[in-house]
N, C-alpha and C positions, 0 to 999 in steps of 0.2 A: 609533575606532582600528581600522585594517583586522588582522584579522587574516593569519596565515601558512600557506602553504600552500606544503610542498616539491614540486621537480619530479617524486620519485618518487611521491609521494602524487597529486601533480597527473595523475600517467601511470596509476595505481592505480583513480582515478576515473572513466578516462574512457574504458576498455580496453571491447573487447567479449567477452563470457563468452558459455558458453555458455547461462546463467539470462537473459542483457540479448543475446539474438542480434538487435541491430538491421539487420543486413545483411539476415536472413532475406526473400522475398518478403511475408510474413504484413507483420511489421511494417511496411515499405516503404511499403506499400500505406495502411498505416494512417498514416503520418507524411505520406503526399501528403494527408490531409484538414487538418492543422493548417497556420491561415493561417500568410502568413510577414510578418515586420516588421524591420524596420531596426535598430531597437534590441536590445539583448541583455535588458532588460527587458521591453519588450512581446514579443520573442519567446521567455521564458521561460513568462511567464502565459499565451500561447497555447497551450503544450503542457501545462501544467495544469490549463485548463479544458477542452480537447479532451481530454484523459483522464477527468478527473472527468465529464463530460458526457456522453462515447458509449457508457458502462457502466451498465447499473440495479446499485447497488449492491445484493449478494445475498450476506449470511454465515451462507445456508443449505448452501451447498456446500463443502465445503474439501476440497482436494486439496494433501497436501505432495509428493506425489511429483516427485523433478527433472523426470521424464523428461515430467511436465505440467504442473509452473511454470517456463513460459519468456513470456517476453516474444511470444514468436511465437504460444505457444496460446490467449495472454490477447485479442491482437489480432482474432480471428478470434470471441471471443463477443460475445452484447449483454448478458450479467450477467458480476458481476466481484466477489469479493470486497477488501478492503481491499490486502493482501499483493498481489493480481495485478494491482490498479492501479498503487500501487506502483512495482512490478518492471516493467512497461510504462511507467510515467511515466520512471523513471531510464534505462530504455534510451534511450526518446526523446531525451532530456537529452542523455546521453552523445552520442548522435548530432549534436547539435545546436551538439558542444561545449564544454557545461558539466559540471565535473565532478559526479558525482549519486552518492549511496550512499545506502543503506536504513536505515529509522531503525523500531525496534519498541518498544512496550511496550504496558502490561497497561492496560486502561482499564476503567472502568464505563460502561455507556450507561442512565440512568435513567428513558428513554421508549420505547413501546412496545416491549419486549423479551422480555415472558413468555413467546413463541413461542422465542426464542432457547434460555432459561433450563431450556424443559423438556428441551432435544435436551442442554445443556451441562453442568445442572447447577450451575450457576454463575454466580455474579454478573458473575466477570470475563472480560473477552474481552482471550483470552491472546493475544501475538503482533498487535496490532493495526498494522497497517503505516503508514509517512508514508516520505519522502523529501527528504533535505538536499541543497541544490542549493549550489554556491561560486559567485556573483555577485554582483558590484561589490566585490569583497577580505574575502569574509565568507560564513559558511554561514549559508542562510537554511531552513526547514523548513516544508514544504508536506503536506498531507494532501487527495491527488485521489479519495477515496472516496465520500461523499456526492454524489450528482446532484442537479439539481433536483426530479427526482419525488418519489425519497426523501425529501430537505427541506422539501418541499411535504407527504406525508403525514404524516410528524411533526410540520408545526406547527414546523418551525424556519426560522430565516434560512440561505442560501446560505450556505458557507462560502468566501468568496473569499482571495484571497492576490496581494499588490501586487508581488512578488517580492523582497520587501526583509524586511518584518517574517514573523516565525514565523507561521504562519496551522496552529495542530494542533486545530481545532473544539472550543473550550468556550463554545457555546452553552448560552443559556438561553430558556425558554421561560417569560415573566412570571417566576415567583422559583424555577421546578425549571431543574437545571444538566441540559443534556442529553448533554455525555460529558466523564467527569473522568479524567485522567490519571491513576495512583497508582503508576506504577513504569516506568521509563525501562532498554530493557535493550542502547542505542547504536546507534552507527551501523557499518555492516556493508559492506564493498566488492562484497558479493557474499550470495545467500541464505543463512544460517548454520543449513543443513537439519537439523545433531545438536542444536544449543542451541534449535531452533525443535520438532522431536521432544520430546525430554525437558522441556520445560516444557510442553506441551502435553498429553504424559502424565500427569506432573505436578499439571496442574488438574482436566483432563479425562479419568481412568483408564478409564472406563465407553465411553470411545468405541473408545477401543484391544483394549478384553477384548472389547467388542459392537457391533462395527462395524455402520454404520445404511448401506444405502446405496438410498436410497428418494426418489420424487419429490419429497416438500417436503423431507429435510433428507439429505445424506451426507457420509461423512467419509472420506477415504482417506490413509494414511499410507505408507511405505517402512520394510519389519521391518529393513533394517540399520539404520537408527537409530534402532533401538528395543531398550529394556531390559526381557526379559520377566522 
């Protein structure tokens, strides 16, 4: 049964911000690599693996600050964490069309992540980004984070997505689950920079009091939307 999508919602989704600046030349540039197809399906899953694909995925770096998660800054690196693919996947979307909005929540990843665990502190990685795309009368949910190197060094399967079914990577590797979902906190028309702040302080206080900002790991935040 298709679901319902109103026109202003539909106009909500597909708007360009200044977080999804897909007109920018950065982006532009980056949307003349993804092939083009005929179908609204095969040209959805081309801008998903052209995203997942041109990024080493790296969540050693995070940066919330607006004024460097845009869509245009993401375009321009070869590493990306989860959130900045993301936020360049749904731009491209939008670009493309389809309506696209942000989808976050708190996940475990239960292979190799002790490197992660000593900078965090934490088991959970807070704010872990995917994106709902509206195609064929239904929101479907994509996660363009994982490349194939990544997936190749973990020891896991590719994460593909047919454009239809939910594709949010709960791989397994023989009987260990490699990332389990454990808290869903919605979809968003736009980055939700104070609710993405405060849970983040939230898990990871030690990063806000002692900001790391060093080759293998750094963290930068924006102090308005921060509660000292």
């Amino acid at each position: 049964m298709n679901e319902y999508l109103s026109k202003e919602k539909w106009n909500e989704y597909l708007v360009e911000t200044e977080q999804m600046n897909f007109s920018s030349p950065e982006v532009q540039a980056f949307i003349q690599t993804i092939p083009r197809f005929p179908d609204s399906v095969s040209q959805a899953v081309a801008i998903y693996e052209t995203v997942r694909d041109s990024f080493l995925y790296d969540p050693y770096h995070l940066d919330l600050r607006p004024e460097f998660l845009k869509a245009s800054i993401v375009a321009n690196k070869n590493r990306a964490w989860c959130v900045e693919k993301s936020l360049l996947a749904a731009a491209c979307f939008r670009f493309f069309g389809y309506p696209a909005r942000l989808g976050f929540g708190i996940v475990k990843n239960h292979i190799g992540v002790e490197k992660l665990k000593s900078y965090l502190k934490r088991d959970e990685i807070v704010f872990h980004g995917y994106v709902g795309i509206w195609l064929e009368g239904k929101w479907s949910k994509c996660t363009p984070a994982f490349d194939p190197r990544i997936c190749k060094l973990s020891g896991v399967p590719l994460l593909e997505w047919d454009g239809r079914s939910d594709s949010l990577f709960q791989a397994y590797v023989e009987n260990t689950q490699f990332m389990e979902y454990i808290h869903f906190y919605g979809e968003f028309e736009d980055v939700p920079f104070k609710l993405m702040h405060a849970e983040m302080q939230k898990y990871y206080p030690d990063l806000f009091e002692n900001p790391i900002a060093s080759k293998a790991f750094s963290f930068h935040f924006d102090p308005k939307f921060v509660s000292i």
